[in-house]
C-alpha positions in Angstrom: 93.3 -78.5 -33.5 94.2 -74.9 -31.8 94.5 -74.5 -28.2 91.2 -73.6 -26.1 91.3 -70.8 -23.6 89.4 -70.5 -20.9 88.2 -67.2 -19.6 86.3 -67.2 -16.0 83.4 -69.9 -17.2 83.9 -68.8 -21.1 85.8 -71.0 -23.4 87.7 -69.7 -26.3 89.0 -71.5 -29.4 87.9 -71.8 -32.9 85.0 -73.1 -34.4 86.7 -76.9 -35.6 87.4 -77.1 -31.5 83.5 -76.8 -30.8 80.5 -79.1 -32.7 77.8 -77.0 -31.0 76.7 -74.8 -33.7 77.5 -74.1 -37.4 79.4 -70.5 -38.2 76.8 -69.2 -40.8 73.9 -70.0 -37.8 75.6 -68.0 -35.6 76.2 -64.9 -37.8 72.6 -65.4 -38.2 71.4 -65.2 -34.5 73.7 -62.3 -33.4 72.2 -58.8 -34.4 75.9 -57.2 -34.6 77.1 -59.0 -37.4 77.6 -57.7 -41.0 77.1 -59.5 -44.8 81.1 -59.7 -44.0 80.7 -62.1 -41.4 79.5 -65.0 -43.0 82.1 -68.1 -43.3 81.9 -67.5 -47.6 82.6 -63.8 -47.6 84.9 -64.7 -44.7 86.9 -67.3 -47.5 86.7 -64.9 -50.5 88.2 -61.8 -48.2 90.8 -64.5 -46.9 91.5 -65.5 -50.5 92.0 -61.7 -51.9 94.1 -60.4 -48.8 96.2 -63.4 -48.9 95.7 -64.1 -45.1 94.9 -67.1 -43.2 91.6 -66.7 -41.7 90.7 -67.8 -37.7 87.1 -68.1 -36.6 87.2 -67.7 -33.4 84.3 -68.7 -31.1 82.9 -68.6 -27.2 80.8 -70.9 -25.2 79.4 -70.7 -21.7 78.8 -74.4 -21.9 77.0 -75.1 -25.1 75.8 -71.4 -24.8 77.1 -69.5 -27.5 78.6 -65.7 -26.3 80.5 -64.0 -28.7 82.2 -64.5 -32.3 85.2 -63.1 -33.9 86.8 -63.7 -37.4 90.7 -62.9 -37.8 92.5 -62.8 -40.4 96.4 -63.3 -39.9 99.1 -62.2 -42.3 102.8 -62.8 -42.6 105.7 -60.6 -43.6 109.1 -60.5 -43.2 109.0 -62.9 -40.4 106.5 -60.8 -38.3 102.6 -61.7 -37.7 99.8 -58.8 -38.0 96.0 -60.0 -37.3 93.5 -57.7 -38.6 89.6 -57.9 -38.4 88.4 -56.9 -41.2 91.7 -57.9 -43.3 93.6 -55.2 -44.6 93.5 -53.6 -48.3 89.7 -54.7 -49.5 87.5 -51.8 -48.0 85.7 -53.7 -45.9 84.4 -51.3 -43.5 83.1 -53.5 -40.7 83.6 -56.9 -39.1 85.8 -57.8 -35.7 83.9 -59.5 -32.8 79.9 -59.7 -32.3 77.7 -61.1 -29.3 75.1 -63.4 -29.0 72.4 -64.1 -25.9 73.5 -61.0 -24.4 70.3 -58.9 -24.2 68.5 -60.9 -22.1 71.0 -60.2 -19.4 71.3 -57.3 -16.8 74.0 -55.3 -17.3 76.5 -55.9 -14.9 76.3 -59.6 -16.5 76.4 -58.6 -20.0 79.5 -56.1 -19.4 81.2 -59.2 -17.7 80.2 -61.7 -20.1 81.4 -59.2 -23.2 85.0 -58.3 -21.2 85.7 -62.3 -21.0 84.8 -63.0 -24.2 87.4 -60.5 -25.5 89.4 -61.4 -23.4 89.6 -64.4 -23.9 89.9 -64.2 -27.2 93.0 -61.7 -27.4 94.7 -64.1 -25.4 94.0 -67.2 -28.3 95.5 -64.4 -30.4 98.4 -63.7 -28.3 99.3 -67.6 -28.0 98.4 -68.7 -31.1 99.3 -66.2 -33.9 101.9 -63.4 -31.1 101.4 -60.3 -33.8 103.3 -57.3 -33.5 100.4 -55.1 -35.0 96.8 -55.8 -34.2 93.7 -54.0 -35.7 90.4 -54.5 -35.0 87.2 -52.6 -36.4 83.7 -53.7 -35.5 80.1 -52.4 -36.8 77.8 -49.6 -35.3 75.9 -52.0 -33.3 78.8 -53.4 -31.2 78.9 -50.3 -28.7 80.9 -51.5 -25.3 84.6 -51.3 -26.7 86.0 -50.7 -23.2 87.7 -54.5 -23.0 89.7 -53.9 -25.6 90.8 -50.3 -24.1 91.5 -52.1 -20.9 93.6 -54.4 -22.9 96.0 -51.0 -23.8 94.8 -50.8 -27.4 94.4 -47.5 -28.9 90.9 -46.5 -29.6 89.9 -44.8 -32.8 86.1 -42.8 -33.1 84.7 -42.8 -36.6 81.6 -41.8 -38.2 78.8 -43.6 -40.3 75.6 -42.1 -41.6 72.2 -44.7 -41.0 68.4 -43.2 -42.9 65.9 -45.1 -40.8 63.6 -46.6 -43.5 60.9 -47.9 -41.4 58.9 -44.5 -41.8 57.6 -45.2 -45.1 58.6 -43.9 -48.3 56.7 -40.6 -48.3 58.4 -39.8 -45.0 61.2 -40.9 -46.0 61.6 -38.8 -49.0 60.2 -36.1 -47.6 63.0 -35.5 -44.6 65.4 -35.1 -47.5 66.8 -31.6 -48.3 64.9 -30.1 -51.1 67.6 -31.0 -53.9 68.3 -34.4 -52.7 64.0 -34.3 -53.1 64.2 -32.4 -56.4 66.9 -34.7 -58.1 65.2 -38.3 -57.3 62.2 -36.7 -58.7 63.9 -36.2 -61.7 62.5 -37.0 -65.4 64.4 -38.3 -68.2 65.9 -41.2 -70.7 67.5 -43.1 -67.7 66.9 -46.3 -66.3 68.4 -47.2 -62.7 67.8 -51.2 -62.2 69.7 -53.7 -60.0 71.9 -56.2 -62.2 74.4 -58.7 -62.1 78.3 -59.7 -62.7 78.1 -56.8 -65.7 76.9 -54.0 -63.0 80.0 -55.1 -60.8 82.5 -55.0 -63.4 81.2 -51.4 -64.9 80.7 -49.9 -61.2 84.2 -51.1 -59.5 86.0 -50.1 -63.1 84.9 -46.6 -62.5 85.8 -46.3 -59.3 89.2 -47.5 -59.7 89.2 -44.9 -62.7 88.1 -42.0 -60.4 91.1 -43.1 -57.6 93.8 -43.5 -60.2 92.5 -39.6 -61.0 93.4 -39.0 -58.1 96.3 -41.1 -57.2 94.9 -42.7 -54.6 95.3 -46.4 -54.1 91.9 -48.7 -54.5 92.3 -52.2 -53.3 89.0 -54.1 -54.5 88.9 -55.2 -57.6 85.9 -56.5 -59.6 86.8 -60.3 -59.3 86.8 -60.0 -55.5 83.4 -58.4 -55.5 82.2 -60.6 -58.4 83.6 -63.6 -55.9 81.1 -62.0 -53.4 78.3 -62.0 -55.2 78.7 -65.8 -56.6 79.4 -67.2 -53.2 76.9 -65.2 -50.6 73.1 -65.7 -50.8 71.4 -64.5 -53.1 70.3 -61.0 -52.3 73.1 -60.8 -50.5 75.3 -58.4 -52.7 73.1 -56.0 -55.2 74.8 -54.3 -57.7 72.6 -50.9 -59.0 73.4 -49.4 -62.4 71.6 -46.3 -63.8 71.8 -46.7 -67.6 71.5 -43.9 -69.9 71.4 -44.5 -73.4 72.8 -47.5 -73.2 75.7 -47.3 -71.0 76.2 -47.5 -67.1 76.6 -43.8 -66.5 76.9 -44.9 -62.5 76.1 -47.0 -60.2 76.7 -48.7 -56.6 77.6 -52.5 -55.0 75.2 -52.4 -51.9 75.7 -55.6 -49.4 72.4 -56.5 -47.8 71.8 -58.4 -44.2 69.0 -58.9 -41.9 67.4 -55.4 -40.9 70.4 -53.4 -42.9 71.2 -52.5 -46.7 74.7 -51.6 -46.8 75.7 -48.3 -49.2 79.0 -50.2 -49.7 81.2 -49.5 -53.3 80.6 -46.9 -55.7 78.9 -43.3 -56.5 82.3 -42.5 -58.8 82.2 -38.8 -59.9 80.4 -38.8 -63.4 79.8 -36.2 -66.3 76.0 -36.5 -67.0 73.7 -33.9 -66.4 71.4 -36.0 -64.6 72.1 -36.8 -60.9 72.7 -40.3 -61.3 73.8 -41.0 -57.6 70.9 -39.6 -56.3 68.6 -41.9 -58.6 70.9 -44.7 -57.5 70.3 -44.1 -53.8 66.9 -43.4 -53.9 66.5 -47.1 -55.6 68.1 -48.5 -53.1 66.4 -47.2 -50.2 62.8 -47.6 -52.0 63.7 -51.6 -53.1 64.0 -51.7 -49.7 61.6 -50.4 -48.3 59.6 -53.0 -50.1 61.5 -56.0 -48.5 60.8 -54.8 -45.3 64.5 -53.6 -44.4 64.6 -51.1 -41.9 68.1 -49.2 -42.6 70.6 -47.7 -44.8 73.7 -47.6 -43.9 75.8 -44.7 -45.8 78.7 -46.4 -45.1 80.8 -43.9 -43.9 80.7 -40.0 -42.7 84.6 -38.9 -42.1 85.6 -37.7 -45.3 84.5 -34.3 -45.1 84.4 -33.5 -48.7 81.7 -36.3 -49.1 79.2 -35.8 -45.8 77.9 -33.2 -47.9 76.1 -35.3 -50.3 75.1 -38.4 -47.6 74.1 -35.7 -45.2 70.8 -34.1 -47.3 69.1 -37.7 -47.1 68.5 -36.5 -43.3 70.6 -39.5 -41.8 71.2 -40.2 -37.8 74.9 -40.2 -37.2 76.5 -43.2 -35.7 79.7 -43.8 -34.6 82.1 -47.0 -34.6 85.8 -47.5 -33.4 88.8 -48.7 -34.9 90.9 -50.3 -32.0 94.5 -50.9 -32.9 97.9 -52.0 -31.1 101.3 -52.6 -31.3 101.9 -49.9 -33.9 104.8 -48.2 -32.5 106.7 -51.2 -32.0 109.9 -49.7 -35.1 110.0 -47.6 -37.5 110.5 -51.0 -40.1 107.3 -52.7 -39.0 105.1 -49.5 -39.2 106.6 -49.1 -42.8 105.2 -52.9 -43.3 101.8 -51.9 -42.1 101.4 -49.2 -44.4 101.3 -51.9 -47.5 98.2 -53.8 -45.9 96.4 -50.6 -45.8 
């Protein structure tokens, strides 16, 4: 058993320490969690990084506050934590709060600065890293603790299409090609598959990135690992097939009121805009379930807003908090391989 800090009325430590609540029912109730939060996906990210992995919990008496997975890795001697672990494109995870609405604000900006708190300082005792890195979802927005606590805070940019408005209006706030392309006719078929879908869409990814000599750490076992240990519906591979091969395709990673645009869209050369199909069947599929938003995944690569920005997204922002980069020049060369 791990030590338990306390932090002004909140207690700290990791889940084994409390019998209050399961992990997975917690991911469940807080509405800033991700697919990447839940204790499976949590095991198979720990498993493919190599890390060990902390899940990190705080009570206000048997009130749950706050969550926070950490993944811990070891080289040379020195400790790093990351959230999400390093290497495996995971875009989002870090800390998320529960029963905070309902409070004012004064209360809910205290109870959110103790949690963190609280939990850098488990970090500090228990793991002491040299480099910390910590990179939360769109919907955790008050990032001030962990300024306060001398990290260095990064911006970055995700695209979100609101798909409450029905699939008329939907399609109709996209720019006339984006329009033009998923109205397209042909001998295509875009479906949602399985194991197959994951293998063909990750391959051509990491084709496209050895292209261009650019390093790509997920690999289709660790996304296949995903999709065999998370609930179904969980992780939905979409192929578009044209005459009998996967010209294309995307991995997207669905949770409650978000479908996540997460791995794929490789450059192709068809004449048909297979990305755009591929998109548009995700967003329609759903529509249908009753999911609400489509997270793009990502708008700070210039090169690619382009393309995201004609399906007439909202533009969100998220932060990257890091410290304990600078600390010499060896370490920051020992960073650069978790990246």
């Amino acid at each position: 058993m791990s030590v338990t800090i306390e932090q002004e009325g909140i207690s700290i430590g990791t889940v084994a320490d409390f019998d209050h609540h399961d992990w997975d029912d917690l991911v469940a109730r807080s509405p800033q969690t991700t697919p990447f939060h839940y204790r499976e996906s949590l095991a198979v990210q720990a498993a493919h990084a190599d890390a060990d992995l902390h899940l990190l919990v705080g009570y206000k008496g048997h009130e749950a506050v706050g969550l926070f997975p950490v993944f811990e890795k070891r080289k040379g001697g020195m400790a790093m934590a990351f959230s999400p672990a390093p290497g495996l494109w995971v875009t989002y995870l870090g800390p998320a709060l529960l029963n905070h609405w309902k409070l004012k604000r004064r209360k809910r900006e205290r109870r959110n600065k103790r949690f963190v708190r609280g939990c850098l300082d488990w970090i500090e005792s228990e793991l002491k890293p040299k480099h910390t890195q910590i990179r939360p979802g769109p919907e955790y927005r008050d990032v001030r603790p962990f300024e306060w606590s001398e990290f260095d805070i990064d911006v970055r940019h995700t695209y979100s299409v609101d798909l409450t408005r029905g699939e008329e209006d939907v399609l109709m706030s996209f720019s006339s090609d984006a329009r033009n392309n998923v109205r397209t006719d042909g001998d295509y078929r875009v479906y949602e598959g399985g194991i197959d879908e994951i293998r063909a869409v990750i391959s051509q990814v990491r084709a496209r990135h050895d292209e261009q000599d650019e390093n790509y750490g997920v690999t289709p076992r660790f996304v296949a690992d995903l999709y065999e240990r998370l609930p179904e519906g969980t992780v939905r591979p979409y192929a578009c097939e044209i005459d009998g091969e996967i010209a294309g395709g995307m991995v997207a990673l669905e949770a409650g009121d978000t479908v996540y645009r997460w791995q794929g869209g490789a450059k192709h050369d068809h004449d048909l805009p297979v990305n755009d199909l591929v998109d548009w069947a995700i967003m329609t599929d759903a529509m249908d379930r009753g999911v609400e938003n489509y997270d793009l995944v990502g708008a700070n690569e210039e090169r690619l807003c382009g393309y995201k920005a004609k399906f007439a997204p909202e533009l969100r922002s998220y932060y990257t908090m890091e410290t304990g980069t600078a600390v010499t020049n060896a370490l920051s060369s020992v960073y650069k391989k978790f990246r």
